[in-house]
ZADO-1210 file (C-alpha; in nm, 4 decimals, padded with zeros to 6 digits):
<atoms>
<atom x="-00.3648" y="02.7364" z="-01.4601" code="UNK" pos="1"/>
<atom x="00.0289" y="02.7082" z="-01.4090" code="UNK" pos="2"/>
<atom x="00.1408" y="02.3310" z="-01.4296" code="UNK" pos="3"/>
<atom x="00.2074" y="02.3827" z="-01.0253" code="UNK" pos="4"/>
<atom x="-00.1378" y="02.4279" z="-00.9801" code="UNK" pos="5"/>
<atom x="-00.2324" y="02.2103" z="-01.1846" code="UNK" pos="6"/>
<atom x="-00.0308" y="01.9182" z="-01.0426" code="UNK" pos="7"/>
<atom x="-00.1081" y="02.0522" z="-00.7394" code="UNK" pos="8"/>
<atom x="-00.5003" y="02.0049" z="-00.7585" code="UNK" pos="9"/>
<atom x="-00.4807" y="01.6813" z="-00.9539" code="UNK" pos="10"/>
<atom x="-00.3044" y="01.4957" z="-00.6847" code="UNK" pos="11"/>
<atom x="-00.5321" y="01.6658" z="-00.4159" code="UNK" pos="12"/>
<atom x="-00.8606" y="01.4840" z="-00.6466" code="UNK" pos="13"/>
<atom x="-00.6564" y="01.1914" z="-00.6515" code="UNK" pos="14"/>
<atom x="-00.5908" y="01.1106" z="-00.3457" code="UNK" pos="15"/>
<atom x="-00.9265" y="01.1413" z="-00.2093" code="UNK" pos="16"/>
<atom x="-01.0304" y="00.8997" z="-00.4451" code="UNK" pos="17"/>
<atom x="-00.7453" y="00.6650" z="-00.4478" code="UNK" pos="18"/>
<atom x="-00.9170" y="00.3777" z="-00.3406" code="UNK" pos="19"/>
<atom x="-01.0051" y="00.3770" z="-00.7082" code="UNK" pos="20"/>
<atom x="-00.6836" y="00.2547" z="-00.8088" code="UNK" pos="21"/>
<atom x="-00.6958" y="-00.1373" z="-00.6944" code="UNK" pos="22"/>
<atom x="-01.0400" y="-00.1578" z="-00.8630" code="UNK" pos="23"/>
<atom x="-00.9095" y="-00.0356" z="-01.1441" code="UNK" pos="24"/>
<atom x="-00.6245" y="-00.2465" z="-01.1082" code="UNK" pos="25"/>
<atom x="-00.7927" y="-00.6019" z="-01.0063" code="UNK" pos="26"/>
<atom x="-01.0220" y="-00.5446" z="-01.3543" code="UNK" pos="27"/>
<atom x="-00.7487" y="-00.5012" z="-01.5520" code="UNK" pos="28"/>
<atom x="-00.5879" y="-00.8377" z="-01.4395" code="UNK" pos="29"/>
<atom x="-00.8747" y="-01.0342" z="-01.4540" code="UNK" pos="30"/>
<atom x="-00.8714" y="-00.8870" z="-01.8241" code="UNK" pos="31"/>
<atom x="-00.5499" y="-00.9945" z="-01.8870" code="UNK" pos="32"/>
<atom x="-00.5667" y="-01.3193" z="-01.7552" code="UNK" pos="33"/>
<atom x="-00.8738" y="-01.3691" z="-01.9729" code="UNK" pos="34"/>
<atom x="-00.7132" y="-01.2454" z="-02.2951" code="UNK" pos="35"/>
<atom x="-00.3769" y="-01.3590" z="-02.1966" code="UNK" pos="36"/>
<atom x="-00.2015" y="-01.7444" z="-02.2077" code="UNK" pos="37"/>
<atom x="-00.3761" y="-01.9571" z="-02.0049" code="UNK" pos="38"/>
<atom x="-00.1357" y="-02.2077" z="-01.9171" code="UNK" pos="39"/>
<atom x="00.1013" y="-01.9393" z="-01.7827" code="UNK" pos="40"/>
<atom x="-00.1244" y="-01.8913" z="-01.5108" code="UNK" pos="41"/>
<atom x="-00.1583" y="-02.2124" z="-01.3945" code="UNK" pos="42"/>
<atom x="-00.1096" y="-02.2547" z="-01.0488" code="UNK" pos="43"/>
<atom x="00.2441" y="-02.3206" z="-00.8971" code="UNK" pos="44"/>
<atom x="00.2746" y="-02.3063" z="-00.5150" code="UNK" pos="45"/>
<atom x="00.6042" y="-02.2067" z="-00.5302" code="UNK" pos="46"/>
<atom x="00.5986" y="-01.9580" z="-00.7453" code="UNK" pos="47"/>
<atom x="00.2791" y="-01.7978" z="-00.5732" code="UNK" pos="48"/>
<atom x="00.4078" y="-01.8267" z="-00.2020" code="UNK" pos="49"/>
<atom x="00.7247" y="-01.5734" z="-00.3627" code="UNK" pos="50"/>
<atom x="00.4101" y="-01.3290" z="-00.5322" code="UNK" pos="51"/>
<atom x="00.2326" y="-01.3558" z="-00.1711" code="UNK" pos="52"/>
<atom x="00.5610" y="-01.2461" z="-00.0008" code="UNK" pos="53"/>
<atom x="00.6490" y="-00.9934" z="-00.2400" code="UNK" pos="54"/>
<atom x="00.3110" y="-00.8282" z="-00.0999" code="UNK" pos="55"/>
<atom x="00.3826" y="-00.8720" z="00.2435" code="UNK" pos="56"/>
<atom x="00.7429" y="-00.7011" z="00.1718" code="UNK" pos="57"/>
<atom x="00.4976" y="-00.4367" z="00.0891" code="UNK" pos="58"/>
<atom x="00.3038" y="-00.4883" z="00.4118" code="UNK" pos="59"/>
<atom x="00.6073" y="-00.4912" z="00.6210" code="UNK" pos="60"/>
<atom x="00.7238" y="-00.1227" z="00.4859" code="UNK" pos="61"/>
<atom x="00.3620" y="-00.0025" z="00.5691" code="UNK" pos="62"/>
<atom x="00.3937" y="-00.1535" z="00.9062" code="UNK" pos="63"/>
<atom x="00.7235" y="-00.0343" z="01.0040" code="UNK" pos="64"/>
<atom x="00.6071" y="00.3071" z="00.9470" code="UNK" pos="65"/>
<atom x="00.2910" y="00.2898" z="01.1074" code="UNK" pos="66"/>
<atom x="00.4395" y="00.1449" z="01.4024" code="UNK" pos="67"/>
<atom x="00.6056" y="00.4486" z="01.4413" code="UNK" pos="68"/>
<atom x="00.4044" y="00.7211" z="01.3396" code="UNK" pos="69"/>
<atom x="00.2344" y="00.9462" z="01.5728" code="UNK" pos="70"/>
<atom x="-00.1187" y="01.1143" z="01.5907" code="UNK" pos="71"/>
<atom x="-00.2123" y="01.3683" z="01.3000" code="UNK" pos="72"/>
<atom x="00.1272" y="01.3857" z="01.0780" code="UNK" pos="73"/>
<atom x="00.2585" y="01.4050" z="00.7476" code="UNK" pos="74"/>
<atom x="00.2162" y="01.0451" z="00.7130" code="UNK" pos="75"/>
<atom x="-00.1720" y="01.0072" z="00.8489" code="UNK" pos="76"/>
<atom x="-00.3511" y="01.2097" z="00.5741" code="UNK" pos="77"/>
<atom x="-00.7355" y="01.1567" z="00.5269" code="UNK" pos="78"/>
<atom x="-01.0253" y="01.1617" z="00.2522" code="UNK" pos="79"/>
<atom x="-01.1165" y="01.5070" z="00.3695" code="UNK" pos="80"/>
<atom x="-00.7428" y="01.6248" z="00.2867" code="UNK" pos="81"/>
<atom x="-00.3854" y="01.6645" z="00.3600" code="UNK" pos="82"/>
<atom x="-00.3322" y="01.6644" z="00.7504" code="UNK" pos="83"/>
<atom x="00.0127" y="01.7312" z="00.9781" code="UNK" pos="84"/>
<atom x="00.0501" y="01.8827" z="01.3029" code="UNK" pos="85"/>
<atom x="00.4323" y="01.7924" z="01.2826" code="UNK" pos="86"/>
<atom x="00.6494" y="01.6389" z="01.0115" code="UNK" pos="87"/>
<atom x="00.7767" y="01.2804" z="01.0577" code="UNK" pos="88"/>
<atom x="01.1478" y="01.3108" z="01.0220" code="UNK" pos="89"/>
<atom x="01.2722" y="01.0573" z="01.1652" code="UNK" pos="90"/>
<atom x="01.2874" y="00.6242" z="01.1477" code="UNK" pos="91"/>
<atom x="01.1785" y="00.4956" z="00.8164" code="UNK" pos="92"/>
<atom x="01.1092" y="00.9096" z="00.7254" code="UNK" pos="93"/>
<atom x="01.4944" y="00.9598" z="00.7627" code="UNK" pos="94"/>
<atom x="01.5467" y="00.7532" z="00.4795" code="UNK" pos="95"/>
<atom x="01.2076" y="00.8202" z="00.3001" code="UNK" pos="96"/>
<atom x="00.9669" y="01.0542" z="00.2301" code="UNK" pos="97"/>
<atom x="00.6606" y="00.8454" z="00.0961" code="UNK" pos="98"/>
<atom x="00.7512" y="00.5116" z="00.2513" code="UNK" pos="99"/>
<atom x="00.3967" y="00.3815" z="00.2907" code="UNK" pos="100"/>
<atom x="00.3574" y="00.4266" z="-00.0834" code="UNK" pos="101"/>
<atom x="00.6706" y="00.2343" z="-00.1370" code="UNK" pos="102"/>
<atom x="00.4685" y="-00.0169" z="00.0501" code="UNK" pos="103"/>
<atom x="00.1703" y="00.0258" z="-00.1274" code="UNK" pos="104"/>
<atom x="00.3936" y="-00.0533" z="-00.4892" code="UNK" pos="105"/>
<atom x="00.5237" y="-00.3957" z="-00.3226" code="UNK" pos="106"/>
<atom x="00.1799" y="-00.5027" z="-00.2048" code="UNK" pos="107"/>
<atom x="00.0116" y="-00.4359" z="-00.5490" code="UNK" pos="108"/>
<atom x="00.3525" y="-00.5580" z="-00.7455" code="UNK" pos="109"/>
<atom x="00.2039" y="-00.8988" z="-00.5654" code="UNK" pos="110"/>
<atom x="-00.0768" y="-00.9522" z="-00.7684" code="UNK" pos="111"/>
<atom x="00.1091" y="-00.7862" z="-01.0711" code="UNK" pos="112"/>
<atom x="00.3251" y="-01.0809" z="-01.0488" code="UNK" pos="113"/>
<atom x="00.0190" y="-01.3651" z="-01.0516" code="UNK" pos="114"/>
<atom x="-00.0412" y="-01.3256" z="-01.4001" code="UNK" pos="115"/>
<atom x="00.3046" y="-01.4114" z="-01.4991" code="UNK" pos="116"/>
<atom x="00.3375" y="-01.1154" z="-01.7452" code="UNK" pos="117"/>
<atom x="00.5918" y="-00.8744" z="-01.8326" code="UNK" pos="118"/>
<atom x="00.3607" y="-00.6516" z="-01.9892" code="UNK" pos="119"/>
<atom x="00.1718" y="-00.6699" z="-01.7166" code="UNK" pos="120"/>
<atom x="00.4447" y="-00.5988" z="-01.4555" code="UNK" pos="121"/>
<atom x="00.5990" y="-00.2645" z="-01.6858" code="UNK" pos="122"/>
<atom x="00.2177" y="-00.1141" z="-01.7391" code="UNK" pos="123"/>
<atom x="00.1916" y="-00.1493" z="-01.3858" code="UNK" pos="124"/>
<atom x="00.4660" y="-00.0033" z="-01.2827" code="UNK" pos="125"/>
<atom x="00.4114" y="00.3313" z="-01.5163" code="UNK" pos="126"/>
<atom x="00.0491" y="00.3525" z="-01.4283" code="UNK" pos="127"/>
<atom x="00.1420" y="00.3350" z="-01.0470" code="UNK" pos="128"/>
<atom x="00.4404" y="00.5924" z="-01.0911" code="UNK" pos="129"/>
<atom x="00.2179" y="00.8108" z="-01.2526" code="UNK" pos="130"/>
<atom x="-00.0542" y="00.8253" z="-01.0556" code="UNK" pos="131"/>
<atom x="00.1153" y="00.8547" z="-00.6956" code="UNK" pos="132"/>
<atom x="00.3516" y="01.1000" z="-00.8685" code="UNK" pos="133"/>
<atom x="00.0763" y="01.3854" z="-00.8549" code="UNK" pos="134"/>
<atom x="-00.0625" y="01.2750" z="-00.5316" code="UNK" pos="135"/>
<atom x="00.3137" y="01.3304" z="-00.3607" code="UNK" pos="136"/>
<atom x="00.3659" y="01.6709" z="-00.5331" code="UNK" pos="137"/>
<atom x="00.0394" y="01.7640" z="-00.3835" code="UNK" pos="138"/>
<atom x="00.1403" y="01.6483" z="-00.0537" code="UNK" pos="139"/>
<atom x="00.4586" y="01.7766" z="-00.0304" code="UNK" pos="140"/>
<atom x="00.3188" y="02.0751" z="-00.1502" code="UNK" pos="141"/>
<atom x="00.0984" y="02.1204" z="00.1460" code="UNK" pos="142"/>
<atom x="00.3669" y="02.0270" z="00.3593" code="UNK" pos="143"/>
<atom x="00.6344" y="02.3135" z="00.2224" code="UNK" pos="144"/>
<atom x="00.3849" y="02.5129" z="00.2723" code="UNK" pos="145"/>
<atom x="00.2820" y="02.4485" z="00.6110" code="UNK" pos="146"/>
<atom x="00.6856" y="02.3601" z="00.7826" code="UNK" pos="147"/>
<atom x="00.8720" y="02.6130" z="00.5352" code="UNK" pos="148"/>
<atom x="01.2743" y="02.5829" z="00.5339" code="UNK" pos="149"/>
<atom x="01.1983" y="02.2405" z="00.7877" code="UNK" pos="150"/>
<atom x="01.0582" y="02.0871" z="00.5081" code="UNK" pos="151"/>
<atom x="01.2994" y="02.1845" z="00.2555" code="UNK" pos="152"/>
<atom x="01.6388" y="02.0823" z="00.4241" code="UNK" pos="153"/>
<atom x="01.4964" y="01.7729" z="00.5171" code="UNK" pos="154"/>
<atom x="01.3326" y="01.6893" z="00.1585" code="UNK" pos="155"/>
<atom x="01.7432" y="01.7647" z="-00.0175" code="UNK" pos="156"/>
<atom x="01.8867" y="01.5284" z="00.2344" code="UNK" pos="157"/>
<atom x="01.5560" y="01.2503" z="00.2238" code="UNK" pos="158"/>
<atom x="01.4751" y="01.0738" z="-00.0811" code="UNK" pos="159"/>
<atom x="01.0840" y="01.0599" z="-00.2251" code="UNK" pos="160"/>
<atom x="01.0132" y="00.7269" z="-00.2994" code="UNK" pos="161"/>
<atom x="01.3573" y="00.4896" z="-00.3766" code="UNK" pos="162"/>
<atom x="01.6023" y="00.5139" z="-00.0880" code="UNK" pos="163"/>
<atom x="01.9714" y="00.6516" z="-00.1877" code="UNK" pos="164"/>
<atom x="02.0943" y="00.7219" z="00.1656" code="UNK" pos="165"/>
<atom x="02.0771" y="00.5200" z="00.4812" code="UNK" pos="166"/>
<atom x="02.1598" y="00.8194" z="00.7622" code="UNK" pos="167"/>
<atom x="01.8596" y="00.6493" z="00.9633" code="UNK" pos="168"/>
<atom x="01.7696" y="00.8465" z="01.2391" code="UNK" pos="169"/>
<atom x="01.5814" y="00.6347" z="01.5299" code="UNK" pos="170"/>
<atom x="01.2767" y="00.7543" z="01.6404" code="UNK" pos="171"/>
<atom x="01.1821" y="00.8989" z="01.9756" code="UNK" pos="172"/>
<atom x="00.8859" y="00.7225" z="01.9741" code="UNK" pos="173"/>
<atom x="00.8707" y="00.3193" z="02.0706" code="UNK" pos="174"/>
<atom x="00.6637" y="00.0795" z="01.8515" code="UNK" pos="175"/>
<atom x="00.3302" y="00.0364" z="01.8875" code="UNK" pos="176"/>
<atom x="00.1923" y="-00.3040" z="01.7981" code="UNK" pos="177"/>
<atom x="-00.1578" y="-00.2133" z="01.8714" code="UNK" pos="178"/>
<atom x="-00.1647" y="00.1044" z="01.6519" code="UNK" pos="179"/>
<atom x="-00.0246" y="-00.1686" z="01.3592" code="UNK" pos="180"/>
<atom x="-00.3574" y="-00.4109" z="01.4549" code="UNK" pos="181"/>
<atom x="-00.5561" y="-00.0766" z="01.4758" code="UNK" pos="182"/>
<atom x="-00.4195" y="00.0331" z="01.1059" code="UNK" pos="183"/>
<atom x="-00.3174" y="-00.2116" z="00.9177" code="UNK" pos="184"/>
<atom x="-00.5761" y="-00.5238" z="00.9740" code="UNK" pos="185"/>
<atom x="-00.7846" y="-00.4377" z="00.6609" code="UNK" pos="186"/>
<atom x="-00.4791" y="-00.3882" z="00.4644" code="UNK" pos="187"/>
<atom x="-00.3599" y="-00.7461" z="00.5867" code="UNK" pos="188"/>
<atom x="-00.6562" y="-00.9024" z="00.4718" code="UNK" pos="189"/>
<atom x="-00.6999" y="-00.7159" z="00.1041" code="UNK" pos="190"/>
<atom x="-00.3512" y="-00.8742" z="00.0479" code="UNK" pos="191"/>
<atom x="-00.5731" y="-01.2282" z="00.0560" code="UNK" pos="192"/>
<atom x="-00.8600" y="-01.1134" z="-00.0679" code="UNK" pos="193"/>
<atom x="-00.7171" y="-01.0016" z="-00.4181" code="UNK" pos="194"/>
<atom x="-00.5182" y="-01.3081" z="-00.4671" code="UNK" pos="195"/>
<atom x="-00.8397" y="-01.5264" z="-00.3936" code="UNK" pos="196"/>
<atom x="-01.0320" y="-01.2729" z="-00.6284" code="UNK" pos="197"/>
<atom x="-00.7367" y="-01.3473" z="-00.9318" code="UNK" pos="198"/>
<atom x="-00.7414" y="-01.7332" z="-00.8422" code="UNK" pos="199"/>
<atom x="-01.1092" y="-01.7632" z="-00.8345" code="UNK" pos="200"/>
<atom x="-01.0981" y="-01.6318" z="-01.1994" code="UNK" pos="201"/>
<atom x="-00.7809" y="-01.8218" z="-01.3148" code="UNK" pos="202"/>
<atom x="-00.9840" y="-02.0969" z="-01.2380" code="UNK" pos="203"/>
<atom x="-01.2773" y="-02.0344" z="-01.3866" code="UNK" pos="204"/>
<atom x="-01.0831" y="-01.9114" z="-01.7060" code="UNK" pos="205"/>
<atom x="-00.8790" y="-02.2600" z="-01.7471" code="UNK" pos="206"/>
<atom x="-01.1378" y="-02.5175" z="-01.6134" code="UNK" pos="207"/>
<atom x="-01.5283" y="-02.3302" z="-01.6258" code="UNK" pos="208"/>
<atom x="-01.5761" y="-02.4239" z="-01.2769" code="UNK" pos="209"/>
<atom x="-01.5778" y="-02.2038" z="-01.0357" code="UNK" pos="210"/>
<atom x="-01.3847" y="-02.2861" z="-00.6985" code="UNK" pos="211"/>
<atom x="-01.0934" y="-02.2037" z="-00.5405" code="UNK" pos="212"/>
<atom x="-00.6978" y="-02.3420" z="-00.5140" code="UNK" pos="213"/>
<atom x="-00.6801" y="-02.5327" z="-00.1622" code="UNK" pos="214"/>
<atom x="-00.4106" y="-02.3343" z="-00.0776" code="UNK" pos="215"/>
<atom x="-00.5546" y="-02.0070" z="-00.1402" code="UNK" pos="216"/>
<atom x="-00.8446" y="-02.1324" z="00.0527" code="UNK" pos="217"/>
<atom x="-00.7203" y="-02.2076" z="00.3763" code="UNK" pos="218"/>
<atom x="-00.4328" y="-01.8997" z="00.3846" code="UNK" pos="219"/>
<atom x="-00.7592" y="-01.6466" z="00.2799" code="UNK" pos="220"/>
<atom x="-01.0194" y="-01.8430" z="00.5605" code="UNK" pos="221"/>
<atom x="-00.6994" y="-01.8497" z="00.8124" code="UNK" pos="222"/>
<atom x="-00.6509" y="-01.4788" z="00.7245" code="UNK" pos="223"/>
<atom x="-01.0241" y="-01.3933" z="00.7799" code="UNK" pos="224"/>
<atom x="-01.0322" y="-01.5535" z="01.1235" code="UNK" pos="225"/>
<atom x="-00.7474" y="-01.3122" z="01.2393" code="UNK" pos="226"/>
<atom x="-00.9228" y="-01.0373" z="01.0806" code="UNK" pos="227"/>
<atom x="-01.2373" y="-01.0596" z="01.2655" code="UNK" pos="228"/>
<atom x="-01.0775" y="-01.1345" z="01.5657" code="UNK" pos="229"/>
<atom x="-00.8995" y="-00.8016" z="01.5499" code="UNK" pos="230"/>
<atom x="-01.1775" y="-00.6333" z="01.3941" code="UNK" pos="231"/>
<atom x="-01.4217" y="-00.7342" z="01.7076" code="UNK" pos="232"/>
<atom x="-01.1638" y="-00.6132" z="01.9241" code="UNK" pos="233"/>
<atom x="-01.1310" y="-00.2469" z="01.7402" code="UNK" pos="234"/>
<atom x="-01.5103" y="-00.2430" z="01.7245" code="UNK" pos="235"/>
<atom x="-01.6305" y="-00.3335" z="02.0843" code="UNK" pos="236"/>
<atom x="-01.3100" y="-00.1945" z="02.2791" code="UNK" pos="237"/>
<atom x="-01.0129" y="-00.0055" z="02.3634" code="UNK" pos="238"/>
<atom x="-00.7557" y="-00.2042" z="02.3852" code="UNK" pos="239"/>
<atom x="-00.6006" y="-00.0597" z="02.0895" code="UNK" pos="240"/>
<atom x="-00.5997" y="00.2601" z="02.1483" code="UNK" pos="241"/>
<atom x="-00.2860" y="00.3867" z="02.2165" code="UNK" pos="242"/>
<atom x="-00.2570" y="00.7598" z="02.3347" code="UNK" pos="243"/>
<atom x="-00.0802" y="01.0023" z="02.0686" code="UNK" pos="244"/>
<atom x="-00.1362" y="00.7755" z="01.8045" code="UNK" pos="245"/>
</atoms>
């Protein structure tokens, strides 16, 4: 098999199973933080409201683009594969061509970033490269395919994943704050649900006891309230249902 094909079919099996990835990732701290120097964990609210920002940085990226992004396109793929009835070329996509992956980086950098490690932050940051690396080849794979020369002269002006040119191109379509709330919600609340997972354990690691920082506490139970709240109202109506999107 030719190392297109290859690449090519690797990303394809990982990005149906990419939810793999923060599992494998919340372990691995939990590891650390157990194997690692306990008293640089200890908790500092400063220090932790800058992590928790750093993921909703993250969250903001993935919201931008989802508050633009039409029905069935390059950026609304599925577990059953790669979907696109039209290539998203313009808004955060005129500057971008994986910008909700860019998000993804700055909402797991986050937690990264909790257990006050280096080599923590540079293991993350090559195991993340290289495993969204082969899921974009395969996607823009499927998308060359699919748009031709429309994909091509937009990919040598647009880059991948770190923004070198700022030719933003508004979009045509307005923002939708209900197709964010439709999205995003579960994203919103994993951001709190990790952190309470890693200070649940940092506590448990420096004291024995199990129980959770007050802060922690009451920005995770605040967060949950919202979530359900948003949840109910996905569940039991329509009111965020947007047409086209």
């Amino acid at each position: 098999m030719s190392l297109v094909h290859e690449f090519e079919n690797s990303g394809n099996w990982l990005f149906k199973r990419r939810s793999w990835l923060p599992a494998i990732l919340i372990v691995a701290g939990i590891v650390m933080m157990y194997l690692g120097n306990r008293q640089a964990i200890l908790f500092d609210m400063r220090d932790e409201l800058i992590f928790l920002g750093v993921s909703f940085f993250g969250e903001i990226i993935r919201i931008i683009t989802v508050g633009y992004t039409p029905k069935n396109t390059s950026g609304r793929n599925t577990v059953n594969g790669q979907l696109a009835d039209e290539l998203n070329v313009t808004g955060i996509y005129s500057v971008l061509r994986h910008p909700l992956y860019l998000g993804n980086f700055f909402m797991w950098l986050g937690p990264v970033l909790f257990l006050r490690s280096a080599l923590a932050a540079v293991l993350f940051g090559l195991i993340y490269w290289l495993y969204y690396e082969r899921i974009m080849f395969a996607e823009e794979q499927f998308l060359r395919k699919k748009f031709g020369e429309i994909y091509d002269k937009w990919a040598e002006k647009v880059s991948s994943f770190i923004p070198y040119s700022f030719k933003y191109i508004p979009s045509d379509l307005t923002f939708s704050v209900r197709n964010v709330l439709k999205r995003e919600y579960n994203s919103f609340i994993n951001i709190f649900l990790i952190f309470t997972l890693l200070d649940l354990f940092r506590n448990y690691f420096l004291s024995e006891r199990i129980y959770l920082t007050e802060m922690w506490l009451y920005l995770t139970a605040s967060a949950g309230i919202i979530w359900l709240v948003i949840r109910i109202i996905q569940k039991s109506t329509k009111l965020l249902e947007v047409e086209g999107r």
